[in-house]
N, C-alpha and C positions, 0 to 999 in steps of 0.2 A: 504493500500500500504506500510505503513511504518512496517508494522507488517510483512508482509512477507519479507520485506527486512533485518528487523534484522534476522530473522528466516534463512535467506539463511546466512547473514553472521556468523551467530551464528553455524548453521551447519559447514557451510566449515572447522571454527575454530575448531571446535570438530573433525573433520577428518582429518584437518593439524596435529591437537597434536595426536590423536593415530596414525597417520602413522610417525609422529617424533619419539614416546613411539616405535614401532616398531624397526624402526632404529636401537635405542640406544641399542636394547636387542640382542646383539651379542652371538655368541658361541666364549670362550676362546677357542686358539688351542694351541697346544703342540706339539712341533718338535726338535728332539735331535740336526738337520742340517739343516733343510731349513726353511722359513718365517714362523716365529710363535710368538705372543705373548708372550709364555715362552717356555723356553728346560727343564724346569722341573715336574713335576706333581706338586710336593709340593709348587714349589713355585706360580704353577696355582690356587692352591685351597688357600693360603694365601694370594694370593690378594680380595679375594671376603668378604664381609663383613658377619658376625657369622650369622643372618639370613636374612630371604627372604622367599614371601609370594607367590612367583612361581620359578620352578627348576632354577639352571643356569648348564649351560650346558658348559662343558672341553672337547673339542675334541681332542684325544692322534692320533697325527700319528703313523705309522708304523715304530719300533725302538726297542730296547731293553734299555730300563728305569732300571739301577740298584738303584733300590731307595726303603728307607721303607716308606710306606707312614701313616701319619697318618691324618685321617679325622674327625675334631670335628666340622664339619659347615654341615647344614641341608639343603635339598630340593638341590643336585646336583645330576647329572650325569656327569658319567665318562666314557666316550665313544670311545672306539678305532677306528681305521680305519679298521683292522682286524686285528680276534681273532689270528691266526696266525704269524702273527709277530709284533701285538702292545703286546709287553710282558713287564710287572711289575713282576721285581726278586730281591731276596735278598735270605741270606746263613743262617738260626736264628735255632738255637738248644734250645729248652723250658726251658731245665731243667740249660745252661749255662746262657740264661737270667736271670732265677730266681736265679742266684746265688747274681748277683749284684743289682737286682729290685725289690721291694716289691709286683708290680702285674705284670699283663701279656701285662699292657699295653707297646706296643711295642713289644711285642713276635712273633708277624708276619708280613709279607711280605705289607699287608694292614690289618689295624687299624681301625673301626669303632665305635665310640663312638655316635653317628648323628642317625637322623633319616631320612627318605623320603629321601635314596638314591639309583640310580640304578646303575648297570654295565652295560655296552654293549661291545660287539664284543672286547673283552680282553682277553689277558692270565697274571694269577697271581700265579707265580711261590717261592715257599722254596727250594730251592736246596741243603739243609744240608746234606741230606743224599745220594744224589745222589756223592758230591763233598768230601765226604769226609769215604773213606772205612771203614779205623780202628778207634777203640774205643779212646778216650782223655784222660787222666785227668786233673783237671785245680784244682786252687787253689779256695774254694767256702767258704766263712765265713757264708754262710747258713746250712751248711752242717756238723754242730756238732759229728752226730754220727759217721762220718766216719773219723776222725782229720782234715777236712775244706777242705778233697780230693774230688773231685767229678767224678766220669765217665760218658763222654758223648759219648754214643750211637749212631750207624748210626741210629738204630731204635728209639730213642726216638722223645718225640713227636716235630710237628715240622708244624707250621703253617702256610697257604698261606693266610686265611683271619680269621681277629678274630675281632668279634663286641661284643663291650661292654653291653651299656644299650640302644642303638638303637633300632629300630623297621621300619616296615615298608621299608625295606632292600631287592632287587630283583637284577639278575642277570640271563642276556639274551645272549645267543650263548657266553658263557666266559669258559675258561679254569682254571682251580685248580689244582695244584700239587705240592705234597712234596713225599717221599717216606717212612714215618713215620706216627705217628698218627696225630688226630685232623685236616685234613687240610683244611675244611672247619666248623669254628667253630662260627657261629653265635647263640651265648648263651647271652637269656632273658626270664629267666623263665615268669616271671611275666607279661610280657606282648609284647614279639615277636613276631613277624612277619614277613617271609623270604619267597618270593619266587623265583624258579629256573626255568629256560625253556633253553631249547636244550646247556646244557653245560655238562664238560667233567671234573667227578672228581674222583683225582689219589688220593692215598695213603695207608697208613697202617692200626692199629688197631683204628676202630669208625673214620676213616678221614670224612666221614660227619656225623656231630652229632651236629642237633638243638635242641634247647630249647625253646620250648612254640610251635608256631602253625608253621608249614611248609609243602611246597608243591614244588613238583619237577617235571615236565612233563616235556618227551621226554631229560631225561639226561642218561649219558653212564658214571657206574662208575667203576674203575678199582683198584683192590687192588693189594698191591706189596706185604706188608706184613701182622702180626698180625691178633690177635687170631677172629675179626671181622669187618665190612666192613663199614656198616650203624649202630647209635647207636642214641637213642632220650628221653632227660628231658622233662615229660610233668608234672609235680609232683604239682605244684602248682594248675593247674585245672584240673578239671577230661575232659573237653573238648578238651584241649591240645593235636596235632597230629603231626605226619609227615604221609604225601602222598608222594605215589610214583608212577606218573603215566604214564606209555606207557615207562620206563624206562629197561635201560639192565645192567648188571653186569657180570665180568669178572675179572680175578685176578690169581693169582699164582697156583699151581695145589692144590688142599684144599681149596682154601680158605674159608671163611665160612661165612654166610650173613648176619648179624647181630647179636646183644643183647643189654641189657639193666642191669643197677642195680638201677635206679631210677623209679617212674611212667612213663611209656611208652604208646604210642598207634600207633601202625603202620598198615598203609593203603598201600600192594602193590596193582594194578590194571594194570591189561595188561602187566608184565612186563615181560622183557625174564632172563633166567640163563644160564651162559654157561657151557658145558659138565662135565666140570671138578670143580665144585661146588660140596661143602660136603656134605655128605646126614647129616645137621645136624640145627635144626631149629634155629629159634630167639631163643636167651636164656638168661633167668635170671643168672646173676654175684653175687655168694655168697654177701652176700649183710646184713648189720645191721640197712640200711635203712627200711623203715617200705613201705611196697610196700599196699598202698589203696586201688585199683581200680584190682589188679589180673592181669593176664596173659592177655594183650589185643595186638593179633595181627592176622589181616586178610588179606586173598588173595582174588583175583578174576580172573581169566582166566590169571595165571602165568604159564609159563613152560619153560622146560630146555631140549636143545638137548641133543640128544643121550638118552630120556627118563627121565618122572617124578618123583619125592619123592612126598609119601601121605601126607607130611606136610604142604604142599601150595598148599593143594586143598581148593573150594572154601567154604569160611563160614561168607559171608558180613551178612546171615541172621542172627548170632549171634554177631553182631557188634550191638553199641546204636543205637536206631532206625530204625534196620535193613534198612541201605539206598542201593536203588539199583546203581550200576555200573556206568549208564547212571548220575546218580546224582552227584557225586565222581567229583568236579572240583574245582577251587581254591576260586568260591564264597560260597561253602560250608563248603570248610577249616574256611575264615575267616569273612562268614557271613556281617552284616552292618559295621560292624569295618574296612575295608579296600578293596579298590578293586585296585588290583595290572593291572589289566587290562588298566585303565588310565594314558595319559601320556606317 
């Protein structure tokens, strides 16, 4: 008798305290004006402690956020109300950053250095080029060869989201746009990991260009300017990929769909072209880097209105391991090492 009664009191306590533990695990929210924990992002993510052994979760109302954000704390999400109008902006031109900053950190609009983190339902805007027509010049003490003048470009490059040594980095129904290069630049050779689903991304020459393993379904990417669209570092391993799958592309009249000057491996699958797309392939970038692994890039049931180019006809059978189509998904990207699907 007494056994079972500690046993019931012994339960309940153990179900008081995980529904207490429940409680306490709140979502931060964010609101420029109405009840919110903080009006800031930054200062939402500077109150949570460097780690944490499950997400915490920043709920962003709907608002325009002019803020750069940087994130050096792991296992968060960063969740808007919608993609639409929770917008994160800032104005950052690359090459004016680097005149007064030794790296890139801070070069964009959001900053990742962290790992296990997600986006949701966001837009994260660079507006440099949009906001600003004509060309600068500024005074640059990096910029010897020219007497410390620099010219800044509408078209140079100009970042929405740039991750350092992070990994393990996803991004669900979000928007991306600059109107220059690099705007989605999640670069980790060595051991990244990024993936994308149903988002929208703008920009100029390589505006997205991963480094190490990446995968993208059901994204719509649009180029404004520059010489190509999609660009991928896979150099460090020969396994190293970007997928691109059930995705579309779109962009200025020419535009042109990719390249590469480092080891690359590109996986399109299902994806569409529109009309006015160059007849002109992925291409290797004159390059003195030592390219390992050759020419690796394949289609699979891709095409373009208004009629195909024979260069993105189908050749997965001459991919490694000739994998079929049906295979082609983001547990195949990144195998035991991550599954973006949890969570």
């Amino acid at each position: 008798m007494n056994r079972i009664f500690y046993y019931i009191v012994f339960l309940g306590c153990f179900i008081f305290a995980d529904s207490t533990l429940a409680a306490q695990v709140k979502k931060i929210v964010v609101s420029k004006t109405g009840k919110a924990h903080f009006k800031s992002i930054q200062g939402a993510i500077n109150s949570l402690s460097d780690s944490s052994a499950t997400p915490r979760l920043i709920f962003i109302k709907n608002g325009i956020y002019r803020e750069k954000i940087y994130l050096e704390k792991s296992n968060i999400i960063l969740e808007g109300e919608s993609r639409e109008k929770t917008i994160i902006t800032q104005a950052i031109a690359r090459d004016e950053w680097r005149c007064m900053h030794q790296s890139d950190w801070g070069v964009a609009t959001l900053n990742i250095s962290s790992s296990d983190i997600s986006l949701k339902n966001l837009s994260v805007f660079n507006t440099y080029g949009f906001d600003n027509i004509a060309d600068r010049q500024i005074h640059c003490a990096t910029d010897t060869t020219n007497n410390l003048i620099k010219t800044i470009k509408k078209n140079s490059h100009q970042m929405a989201l740039r991750t350092m040594l992070g990994t393990r980095i996803k991004a669900i129904n979000c928007h991306f746009k600059a109107y220059a290069g690099d705007t989605v630049s999640p670069w980790n050779t060595e051991n990244g990991m990024f993936y994308f689903k149903d988002c929208i991304m703008e920009g100029g020459v390589d505006f997205y260009c991963p480094r190490g393993w990446a995968y993208a379904e059901n994204c719509r990417f649009i180029a404004h300017t520059g010489d190509a669209a999609i660009w991928h570092d896979g150099s460090m391993y020969e396994d190293s990929k970007s997928v691109m799958l059930n995705c579309s592309f779109e962009g200025y009249n020419g535009f042109k769909l990719g390249r590469y000057h480092r080891d690359a491996q590109f996986y399109l699958v299902n994806c569409r072209f529109a009309a006015n797309m160059a007849d002109k392939p992925i291409f290797l970038v004159p390059t003195s880097n030592n390219i390992q692994w050759g020419h690796r890039i394949y289609f699979y049931n891709c095409y373009k209105q208004n009629g195909d180019y024979t260069w993105y006809q189908n050749n997965l059978q001459s991919a490694p391991g000739q994998p079929s189509a049906e295979s082609i998904n983001a547990n195949w990207v990144f195998g035991n090492r991550w599954n973006p699907l949890m969570n």
